[in-house]
C-alpha positions as CSV (number, residue, x, y, z in Angstrom):
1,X,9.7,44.3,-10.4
2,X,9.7,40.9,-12.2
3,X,12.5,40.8,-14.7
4,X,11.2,38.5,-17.9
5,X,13.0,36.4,-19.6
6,X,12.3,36.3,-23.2
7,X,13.3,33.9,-25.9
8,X,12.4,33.0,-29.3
9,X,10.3,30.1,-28.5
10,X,6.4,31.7,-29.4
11,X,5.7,29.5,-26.0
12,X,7.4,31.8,-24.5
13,X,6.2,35.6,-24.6
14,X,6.7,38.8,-22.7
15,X,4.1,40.2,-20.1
16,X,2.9,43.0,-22.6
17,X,2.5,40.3,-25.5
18,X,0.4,38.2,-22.8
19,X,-1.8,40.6,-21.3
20,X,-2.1,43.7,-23.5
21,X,0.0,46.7,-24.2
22,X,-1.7,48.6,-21.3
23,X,-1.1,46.3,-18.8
24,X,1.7,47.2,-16.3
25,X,4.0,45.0,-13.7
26,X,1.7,45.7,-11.1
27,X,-1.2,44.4,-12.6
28,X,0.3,41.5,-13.9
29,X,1.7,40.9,-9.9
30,X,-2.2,41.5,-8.9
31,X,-3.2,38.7,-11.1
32,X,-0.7,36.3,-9.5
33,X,-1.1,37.4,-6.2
34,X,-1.5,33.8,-4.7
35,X,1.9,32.9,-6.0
36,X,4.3,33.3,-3.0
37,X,7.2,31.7,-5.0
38,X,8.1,30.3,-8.0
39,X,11.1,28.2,-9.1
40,X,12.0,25.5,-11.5
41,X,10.5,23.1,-9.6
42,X,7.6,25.1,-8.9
43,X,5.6,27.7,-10.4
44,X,2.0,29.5,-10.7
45,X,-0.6,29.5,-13.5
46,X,-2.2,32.5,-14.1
47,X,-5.0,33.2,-16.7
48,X,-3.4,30.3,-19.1
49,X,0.4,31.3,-18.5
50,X,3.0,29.8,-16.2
51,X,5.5,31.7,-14.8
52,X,8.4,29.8,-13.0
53,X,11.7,31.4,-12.3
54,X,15.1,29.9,-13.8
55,X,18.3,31.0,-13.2
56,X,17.2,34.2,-11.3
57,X,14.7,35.1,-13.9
58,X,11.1,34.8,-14.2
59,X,10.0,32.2,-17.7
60,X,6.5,32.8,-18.6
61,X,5.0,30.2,-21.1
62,X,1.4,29.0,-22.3
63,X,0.0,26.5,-21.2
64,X,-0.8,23.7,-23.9
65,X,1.7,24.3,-25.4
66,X,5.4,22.0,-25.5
67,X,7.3,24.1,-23.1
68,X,4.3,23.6,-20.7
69,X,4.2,19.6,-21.1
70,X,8.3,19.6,-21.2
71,X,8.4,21.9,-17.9
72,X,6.1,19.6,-16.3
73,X,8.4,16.5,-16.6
74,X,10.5,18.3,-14.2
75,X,8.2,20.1,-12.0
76,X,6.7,18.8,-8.5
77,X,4.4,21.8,-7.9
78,X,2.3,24.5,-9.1
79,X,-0.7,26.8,-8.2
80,X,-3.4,27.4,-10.8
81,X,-6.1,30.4,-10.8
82,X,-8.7,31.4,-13.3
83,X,-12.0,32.4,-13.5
84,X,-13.9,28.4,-12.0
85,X,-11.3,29.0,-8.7
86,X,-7.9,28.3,-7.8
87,X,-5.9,24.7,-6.2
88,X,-2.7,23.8,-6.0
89,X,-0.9,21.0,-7.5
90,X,1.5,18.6,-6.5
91,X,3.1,15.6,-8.1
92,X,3.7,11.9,-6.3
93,X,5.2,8.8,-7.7
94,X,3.1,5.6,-8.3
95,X,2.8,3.7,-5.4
96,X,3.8,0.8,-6.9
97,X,6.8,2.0,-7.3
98,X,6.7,0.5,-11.3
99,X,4.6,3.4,-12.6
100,X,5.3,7.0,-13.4
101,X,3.9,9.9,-11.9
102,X,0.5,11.4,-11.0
103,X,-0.7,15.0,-10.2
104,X,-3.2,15.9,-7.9
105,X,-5.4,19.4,-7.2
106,X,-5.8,20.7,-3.9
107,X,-7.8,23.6,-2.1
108,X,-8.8,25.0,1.5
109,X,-12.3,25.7,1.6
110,X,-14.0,26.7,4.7
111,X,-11.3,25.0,6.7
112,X,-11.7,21.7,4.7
113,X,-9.0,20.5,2.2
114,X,-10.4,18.7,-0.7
115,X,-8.6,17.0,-3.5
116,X,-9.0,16.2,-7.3
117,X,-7.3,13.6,-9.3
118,X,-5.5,15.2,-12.5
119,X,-3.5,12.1,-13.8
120,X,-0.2,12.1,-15.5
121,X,1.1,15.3,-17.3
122,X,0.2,14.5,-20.6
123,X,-3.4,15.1,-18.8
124,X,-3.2,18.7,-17.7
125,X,-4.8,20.7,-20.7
126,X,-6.1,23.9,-19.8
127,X,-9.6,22.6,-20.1
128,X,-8.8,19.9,-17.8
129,X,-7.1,22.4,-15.4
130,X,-10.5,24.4,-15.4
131,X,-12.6,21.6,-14.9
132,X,-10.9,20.5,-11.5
133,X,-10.7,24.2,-10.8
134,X,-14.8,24.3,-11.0
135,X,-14.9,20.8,-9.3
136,X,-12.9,21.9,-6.5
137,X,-14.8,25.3,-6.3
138,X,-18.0,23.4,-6.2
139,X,-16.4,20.5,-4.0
140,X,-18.3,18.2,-5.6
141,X,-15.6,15.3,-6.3
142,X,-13.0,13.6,-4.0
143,X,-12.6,13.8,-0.7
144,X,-9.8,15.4,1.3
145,X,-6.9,13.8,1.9
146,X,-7.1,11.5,4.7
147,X,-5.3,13.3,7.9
148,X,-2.5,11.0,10.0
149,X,-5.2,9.6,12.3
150,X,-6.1,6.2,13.3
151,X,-8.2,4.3,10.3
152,X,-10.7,3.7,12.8
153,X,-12.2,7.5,12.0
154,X,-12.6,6.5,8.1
155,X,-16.2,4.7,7.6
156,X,-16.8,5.7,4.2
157,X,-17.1,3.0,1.4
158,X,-18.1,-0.3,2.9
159,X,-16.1,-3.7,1.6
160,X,-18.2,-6.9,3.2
161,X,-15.5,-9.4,4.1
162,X,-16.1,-13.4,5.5
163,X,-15.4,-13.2,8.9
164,X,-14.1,-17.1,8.1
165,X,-11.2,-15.4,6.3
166,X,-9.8,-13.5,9.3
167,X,-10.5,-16.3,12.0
168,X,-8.0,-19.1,12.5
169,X,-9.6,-22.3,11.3
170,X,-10.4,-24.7,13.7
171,X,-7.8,-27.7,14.0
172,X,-9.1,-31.3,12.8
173,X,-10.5,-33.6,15.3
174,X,-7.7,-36.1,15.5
175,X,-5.0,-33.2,15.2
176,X,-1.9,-34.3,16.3
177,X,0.2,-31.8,18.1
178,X,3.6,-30.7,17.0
179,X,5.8,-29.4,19.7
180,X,9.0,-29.8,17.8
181,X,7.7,-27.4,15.5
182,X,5.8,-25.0,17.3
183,X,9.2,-24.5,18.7
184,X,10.6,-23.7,15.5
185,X,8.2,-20.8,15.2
186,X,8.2,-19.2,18.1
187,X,12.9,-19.4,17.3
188,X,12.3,-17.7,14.3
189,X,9.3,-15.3,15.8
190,X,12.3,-13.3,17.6
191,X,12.8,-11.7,13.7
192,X,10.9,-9.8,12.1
193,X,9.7,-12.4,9.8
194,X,8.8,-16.7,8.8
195,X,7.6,-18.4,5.4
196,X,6.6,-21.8,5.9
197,X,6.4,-22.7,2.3
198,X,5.8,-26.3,0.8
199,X,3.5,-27.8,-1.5
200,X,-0.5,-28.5,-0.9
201,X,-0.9,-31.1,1.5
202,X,1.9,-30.1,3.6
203,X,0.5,-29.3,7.0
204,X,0.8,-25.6,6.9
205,X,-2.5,-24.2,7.6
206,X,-2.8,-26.8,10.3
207,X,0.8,-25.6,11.8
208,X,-0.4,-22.0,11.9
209,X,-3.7,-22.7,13.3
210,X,-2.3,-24.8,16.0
211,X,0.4,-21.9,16.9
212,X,-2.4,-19.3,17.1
213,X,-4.4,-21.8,19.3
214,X,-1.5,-22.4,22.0
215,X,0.8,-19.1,21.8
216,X,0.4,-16.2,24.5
217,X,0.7,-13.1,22.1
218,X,-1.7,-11.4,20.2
219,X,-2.3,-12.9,17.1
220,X,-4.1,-11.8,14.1
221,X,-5.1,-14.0,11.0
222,X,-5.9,-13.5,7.1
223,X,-6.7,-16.6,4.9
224,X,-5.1,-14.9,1.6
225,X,-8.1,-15.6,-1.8
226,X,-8.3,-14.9,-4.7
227,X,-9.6,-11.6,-4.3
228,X,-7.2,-10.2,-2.6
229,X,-5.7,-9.5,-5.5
230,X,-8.1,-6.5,-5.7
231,X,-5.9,-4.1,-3.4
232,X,-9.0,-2.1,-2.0
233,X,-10.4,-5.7,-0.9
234,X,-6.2,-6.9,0.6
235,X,-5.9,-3.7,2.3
236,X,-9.6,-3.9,3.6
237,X,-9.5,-7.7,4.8
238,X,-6.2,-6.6,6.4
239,X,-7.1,-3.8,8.6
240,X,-10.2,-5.9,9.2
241,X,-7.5,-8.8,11.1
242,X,-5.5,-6.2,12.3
243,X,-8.5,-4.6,14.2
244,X,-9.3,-7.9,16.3
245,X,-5.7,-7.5,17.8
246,X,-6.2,-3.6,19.0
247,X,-10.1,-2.2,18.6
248,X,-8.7,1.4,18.0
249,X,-7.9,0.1,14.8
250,X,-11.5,-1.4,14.3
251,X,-13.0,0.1,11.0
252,X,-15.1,-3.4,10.9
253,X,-14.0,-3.8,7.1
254,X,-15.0,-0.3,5.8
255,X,-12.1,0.7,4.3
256,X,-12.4,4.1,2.3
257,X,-11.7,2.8,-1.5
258,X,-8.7,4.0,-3.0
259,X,-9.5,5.2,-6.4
260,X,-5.9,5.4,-8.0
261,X,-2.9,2.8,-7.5
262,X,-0.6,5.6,-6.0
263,X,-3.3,6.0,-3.1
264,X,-2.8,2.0,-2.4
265,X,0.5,2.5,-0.5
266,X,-0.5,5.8,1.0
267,X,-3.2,3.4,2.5
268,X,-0.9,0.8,3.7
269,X,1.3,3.1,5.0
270,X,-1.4,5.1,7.3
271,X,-2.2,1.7,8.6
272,X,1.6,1.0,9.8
273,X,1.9,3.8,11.5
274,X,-1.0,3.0,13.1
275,X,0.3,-0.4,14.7
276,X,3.8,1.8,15.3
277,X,1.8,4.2,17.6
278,X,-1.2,1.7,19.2
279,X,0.7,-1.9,19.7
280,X,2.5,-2.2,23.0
281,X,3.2,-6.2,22.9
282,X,4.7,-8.1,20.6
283,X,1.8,-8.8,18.1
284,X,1.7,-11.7,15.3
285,X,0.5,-11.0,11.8
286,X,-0.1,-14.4,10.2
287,X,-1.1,-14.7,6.4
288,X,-2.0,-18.0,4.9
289,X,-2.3,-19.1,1.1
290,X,0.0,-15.9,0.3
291,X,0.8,-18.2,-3.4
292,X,-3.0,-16.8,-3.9
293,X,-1.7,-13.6,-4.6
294,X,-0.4,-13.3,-8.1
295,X,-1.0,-9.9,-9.2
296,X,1.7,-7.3,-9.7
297,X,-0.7,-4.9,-7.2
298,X,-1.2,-7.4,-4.6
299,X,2.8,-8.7,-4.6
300,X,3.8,-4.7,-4.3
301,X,1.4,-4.2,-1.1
302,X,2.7,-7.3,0.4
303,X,6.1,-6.4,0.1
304,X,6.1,-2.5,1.2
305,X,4.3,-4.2,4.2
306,X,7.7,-7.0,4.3
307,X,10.0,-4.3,4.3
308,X,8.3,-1.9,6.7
309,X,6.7,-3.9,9.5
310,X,6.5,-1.9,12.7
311,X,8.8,-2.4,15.5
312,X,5.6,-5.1,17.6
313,X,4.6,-6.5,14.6
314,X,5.8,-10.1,13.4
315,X,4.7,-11.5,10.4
316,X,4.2,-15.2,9.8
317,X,3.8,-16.2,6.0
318,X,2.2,-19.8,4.8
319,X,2.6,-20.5,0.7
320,X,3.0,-23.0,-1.4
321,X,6.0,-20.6,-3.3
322,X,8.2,-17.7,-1.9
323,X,7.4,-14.3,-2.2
324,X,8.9,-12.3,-4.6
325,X,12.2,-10.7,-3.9
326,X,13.1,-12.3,-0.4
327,X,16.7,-11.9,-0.7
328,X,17.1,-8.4,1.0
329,X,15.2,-10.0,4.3
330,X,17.4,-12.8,3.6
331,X,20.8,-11.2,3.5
332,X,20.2,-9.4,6.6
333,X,18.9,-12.3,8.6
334,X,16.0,-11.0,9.4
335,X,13.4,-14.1,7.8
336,X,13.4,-17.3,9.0
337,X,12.2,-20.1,6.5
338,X,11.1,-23.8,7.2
339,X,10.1,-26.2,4.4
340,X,8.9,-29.4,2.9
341,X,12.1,-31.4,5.0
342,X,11.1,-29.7,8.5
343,X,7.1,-30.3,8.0
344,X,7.8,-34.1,7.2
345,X,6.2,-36.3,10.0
346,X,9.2,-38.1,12.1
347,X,8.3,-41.7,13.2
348,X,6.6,-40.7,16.6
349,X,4.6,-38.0,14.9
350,X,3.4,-41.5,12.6
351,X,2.5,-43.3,15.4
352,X,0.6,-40.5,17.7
353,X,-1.2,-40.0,14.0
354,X,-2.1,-43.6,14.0
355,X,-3.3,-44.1,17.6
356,X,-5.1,-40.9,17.1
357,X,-7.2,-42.4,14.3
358,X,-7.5,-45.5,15.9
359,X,-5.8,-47.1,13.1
360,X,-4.2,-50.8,14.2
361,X,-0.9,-50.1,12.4
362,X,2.2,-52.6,13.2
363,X,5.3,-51.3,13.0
364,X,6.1,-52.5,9.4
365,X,2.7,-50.6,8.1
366,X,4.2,-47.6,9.9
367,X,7.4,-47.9,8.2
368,X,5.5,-47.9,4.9
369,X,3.5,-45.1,5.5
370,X,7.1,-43.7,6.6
371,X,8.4,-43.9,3.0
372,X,5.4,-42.9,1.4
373,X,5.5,-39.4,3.3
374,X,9.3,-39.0,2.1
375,X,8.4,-40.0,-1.6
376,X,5.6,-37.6,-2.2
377,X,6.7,-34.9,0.2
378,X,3.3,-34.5,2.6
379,X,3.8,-34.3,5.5
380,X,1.1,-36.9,6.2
């Protein structure tokens, strides 16, 4: 039989006080029948009461009231019944890693698992409780949690992209070619990572486009905007690039929309293991204009992805300024970096330039133009 634990606290009551006089142990076991265990951690609502065990002894205490909200705080699951249904509920960090912590509802029905939002656990009155409980009954709201399978199975919400934006852009007609460079990238392409950063007018897009026009490996592109600041729209123009590299991650930009930050990373994170289990070559992730992403959301998603790139996957960065919080690729050696100084035009670079535009240049004009690339800092 369930040994109670009583204190003074009138949070904190006896079975008889809860239930009635006449109701017995076995009863009051009946009633919490889908509990299969109950700790500090973890506990089961019941008719408006939680019951958790501390210490070897079974707390009860009323929901709504302090010693609900302060057991919470420390909890990480619990199941709920009443009269609308039964879920259980389970607590995850914000995947941001900045916020606090959510709580979500879940319950089995007819072989389907479906899920309801709660929020954080200042949220979970008992009204509130007994609406997801109906909700989830009913399974009218949210859908289950997505199962470890390829993305390519979740067409649900539709996110038009610009095909532009995942497609290399084509190099200018009187390009002139860099070998010295394109050397440098594919040095640093045996890490994990490179961040050609320098200021507008630098030659970076040009660079990039000219390395995924002449390299061998399996390249996939994403011109960074504005709005892609909108995680739902970064993480849907991502897998959209991604799928043109392997098409059993094709979702063709229908991303299911993550409703609530934490989901963001959970996102993100289905997608990685994706690549870890479908690429078998050396693939190349390159992202251009990555200064155009500024918000808090968008700099968290692009560095979970920094810091957990599968095994195949390289990534290739272009900005005008650094990524936040570099310094851990940095002091393992695993980023390479080139800047303003290596993207500067050397004098045969000048010349090829000239002849390519058909421009009559002497050698003291080219000399000139020489100094005026290493006093503003293009490259051309």
């Amino acid at each position: 039989m369930w040994a109670l634990r009583f204190r003074s606290h009138p949070a904190i009551l006896g079975v008889r006080e809860l239930f009635g006089a006449s109701l017995t142990s076995l009863t009051f076991l009946a009633e919490c029948r889908f509990m299969e265990k109950v700790s500090l951690t973890a506990g089961a609502v019941c008719n408006g009461c939680l019951v958790y065990e501390q210490q070897g002894q079974n707390v009860v205490v009323l929901v709504d009231t302090p010693s609900w909200y302060a057991w919470l705080e420390t909890a990480a699951t619990f199941t709920f019944t009443c009269d609308e249904g039964i879920f259980t509920a389970h607590k995850a960090p914000a995947g941001n890693r900045r916020g606090g912590w959510y709580w979500r509802a879940y319950r089995r029905k007819r072989g389907r698992l479906s899920r309801c939002y709660l929020g954080v656990s200042s949220n979970l009155t008992l009204a509130n409780l007994q609406e997801a409980a109906r909700r989830l009954a009913g399974d009218a709201e949210d859908t289950p949690p997505p199962a470890p399978v390829p993305l390519a199975s979740q067409r649900r919400t539709s996110t038009v992209l610009l095909q532009s934006s995942i497609t290399p852009p084509r190099l200018p007609v009187q390009h002139v070619a860099r070998p010295r460079l394109l050397a440098l990238l594919e040095q640093g392409l045996r890490g994990p990572v490179i961040v050609v950063s320098a200021p507008a007018g630098s030659g970076k897009t040009t660079l990039l486009a000219e390395w995924a026009a002449t390299t061998t490996r399996p390249v996939a592109w994403l011109s960074c905007e504005e709005g892609e600041n909108d995680p739902v729209r970064f993480l849907s123009s991502l897998t959209a690039a991604l799928a043109r590299v392997d098409a059993r991650l094709d979702i063709a930009a229908q991303t299911e929309r993550p409703w609530h930050p934490p989901e963001h990373e959970q996102v993100l994170t289905r997608l990685l293991n994706d690549l870890e289990r479908v690429l078998q070559h050396d693939t190349v992730l390159i992202l251009d204009d990555v200064h155009a992403l500024t918000t808090e959301a968008s700099q968290a998603l692009l560095l979970f992805l920094l810091n957990h790139l599968p095994s195949r996957l390289h990534l290739l960065i272009g900005t005008r300024v650094d990524p936040p919080r570099l310094s851990r690729l940095r002091a393992r050696q695993q980023i390479t970096e080139l800047r303003s100084h290596e993207l500067r035009f050397l004098p045969a670079e000048v010349e090829a330039f000239a002849h390519a535009m058909e421009l009559p240049l002497g050698s003291e004009a080219i000399r000139l133009l020489e100094e005026a690339i290493t006093r503003t800092g293009t490259a051309l």
